[in-house]
C-alpha positions as CSV (number, residue, x, y, z in Angstrom):
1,X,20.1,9.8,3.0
2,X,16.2,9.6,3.4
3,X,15.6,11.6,0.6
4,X,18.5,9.5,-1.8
5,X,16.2,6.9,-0.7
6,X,13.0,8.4,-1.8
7,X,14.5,8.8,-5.4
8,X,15.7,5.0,-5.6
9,X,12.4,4.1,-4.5
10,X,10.6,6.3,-7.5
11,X,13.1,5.2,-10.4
12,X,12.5,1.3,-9.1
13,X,8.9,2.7,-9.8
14,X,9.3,3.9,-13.1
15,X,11.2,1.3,-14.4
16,X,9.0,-1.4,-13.0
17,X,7.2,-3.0,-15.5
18,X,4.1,-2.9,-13.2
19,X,0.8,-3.4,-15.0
20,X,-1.5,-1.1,-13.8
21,X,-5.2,-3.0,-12.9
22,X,-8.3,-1.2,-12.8
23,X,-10.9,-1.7,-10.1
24,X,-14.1,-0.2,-9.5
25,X,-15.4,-0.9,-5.3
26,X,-12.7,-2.6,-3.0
27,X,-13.6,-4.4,-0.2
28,X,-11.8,-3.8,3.2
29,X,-11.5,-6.9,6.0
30,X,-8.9,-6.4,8.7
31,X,-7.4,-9.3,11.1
32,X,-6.3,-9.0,15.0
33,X,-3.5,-11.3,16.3
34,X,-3.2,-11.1,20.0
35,X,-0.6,-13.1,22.3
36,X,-0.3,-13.2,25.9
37,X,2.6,-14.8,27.3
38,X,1.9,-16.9,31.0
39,X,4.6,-14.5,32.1
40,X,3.9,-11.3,31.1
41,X,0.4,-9.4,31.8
42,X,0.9,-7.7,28.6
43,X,-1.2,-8.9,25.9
44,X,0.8,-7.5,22.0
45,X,-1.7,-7.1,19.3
46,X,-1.0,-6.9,15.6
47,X,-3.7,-5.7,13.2
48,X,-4.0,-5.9,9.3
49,X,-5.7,-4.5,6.5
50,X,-7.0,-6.5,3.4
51,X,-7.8,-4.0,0.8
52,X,-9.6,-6.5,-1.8
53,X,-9.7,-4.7,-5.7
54,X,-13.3,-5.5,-7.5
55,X,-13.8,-5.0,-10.8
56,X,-17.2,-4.8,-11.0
57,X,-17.8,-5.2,-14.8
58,X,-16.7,-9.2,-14.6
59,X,-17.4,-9.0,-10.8
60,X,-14.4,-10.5,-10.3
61,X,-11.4,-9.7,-7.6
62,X,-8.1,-8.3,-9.6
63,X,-5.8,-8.1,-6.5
64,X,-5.4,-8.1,-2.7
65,X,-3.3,-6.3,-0.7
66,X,-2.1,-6.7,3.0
67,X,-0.7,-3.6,4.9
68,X,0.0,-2.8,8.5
69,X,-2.4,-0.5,11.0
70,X,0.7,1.9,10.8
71,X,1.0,1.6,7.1
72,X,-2.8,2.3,7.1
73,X,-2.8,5.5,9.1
74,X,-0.2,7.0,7.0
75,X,-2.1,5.7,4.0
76,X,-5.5,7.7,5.6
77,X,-3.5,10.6,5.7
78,X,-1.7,10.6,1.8
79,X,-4.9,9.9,0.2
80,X,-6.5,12.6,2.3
81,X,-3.6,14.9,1.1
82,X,-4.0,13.6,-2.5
83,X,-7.9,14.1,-3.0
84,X,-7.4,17.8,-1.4
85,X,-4.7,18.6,-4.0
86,X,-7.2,16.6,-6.7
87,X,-10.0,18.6,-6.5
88,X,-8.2,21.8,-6.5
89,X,-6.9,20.8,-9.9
90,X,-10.3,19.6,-11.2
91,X,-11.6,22.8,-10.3
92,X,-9.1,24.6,-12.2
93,X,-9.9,25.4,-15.7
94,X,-6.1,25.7,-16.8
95,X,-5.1,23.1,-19.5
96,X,-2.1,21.3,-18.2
97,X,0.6,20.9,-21.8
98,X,1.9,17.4,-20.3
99,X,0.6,15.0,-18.2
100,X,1.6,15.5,-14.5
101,X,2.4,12.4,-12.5
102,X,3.1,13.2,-8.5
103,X,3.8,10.2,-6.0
104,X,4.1,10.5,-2.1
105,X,5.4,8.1,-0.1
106,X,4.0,6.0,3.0
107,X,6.0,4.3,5.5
């Protein structure tokens, strides 16, 4: 089931007609919520990311987004994962014939 949902997930991708925006520095701002109830000595937290997209030729934000801590962690670790697999391939002096597109997903 999980992985019938990966697939719908990638051919909602593709088919999107999402227009890709290029930025060059993005600037990171997180928020803390905290509540204590009067009967519970337990105070719950909530934390977010802002991840704010600069492009820094009109100096200008191009987009914000706004994603959990968990959302973050797993985001650490994929892009981690990613730039590994990156700069094996830009090592490599094989010519690739097609371009090669590879997506992971975060939850």
């Amino acid at each position: 089931m999980e992985n019938q949902m990966i697939r719908n997930i990638q051919q909602n991708i593709s088919s999107a007609s999402l227009r890709p925006v290029y930025a060059d520095e993005i600037v990171i701002a997180h928020t803390i919520k905290s509540n204590k109830e009067k009967d519970k000595k337990k105070v719950d937290k909530e934390a977010h990311l802002h991840l704010v997209f600069v492009d820094m030729v009109t100096q200008r934000p191009v987009d914000k987004v706004v994603i959990s801590h968990i959302t973050a962690k797993g985001l650490y670790t994929a892009l981690g994962d990613t730039l590994s697999k990156l700069d094996k391939e830009l090592k490599n002096n094989k010519v690739e014939k097609a371009e090669k597109i590879e997506t992971d997903y975060i939850r």
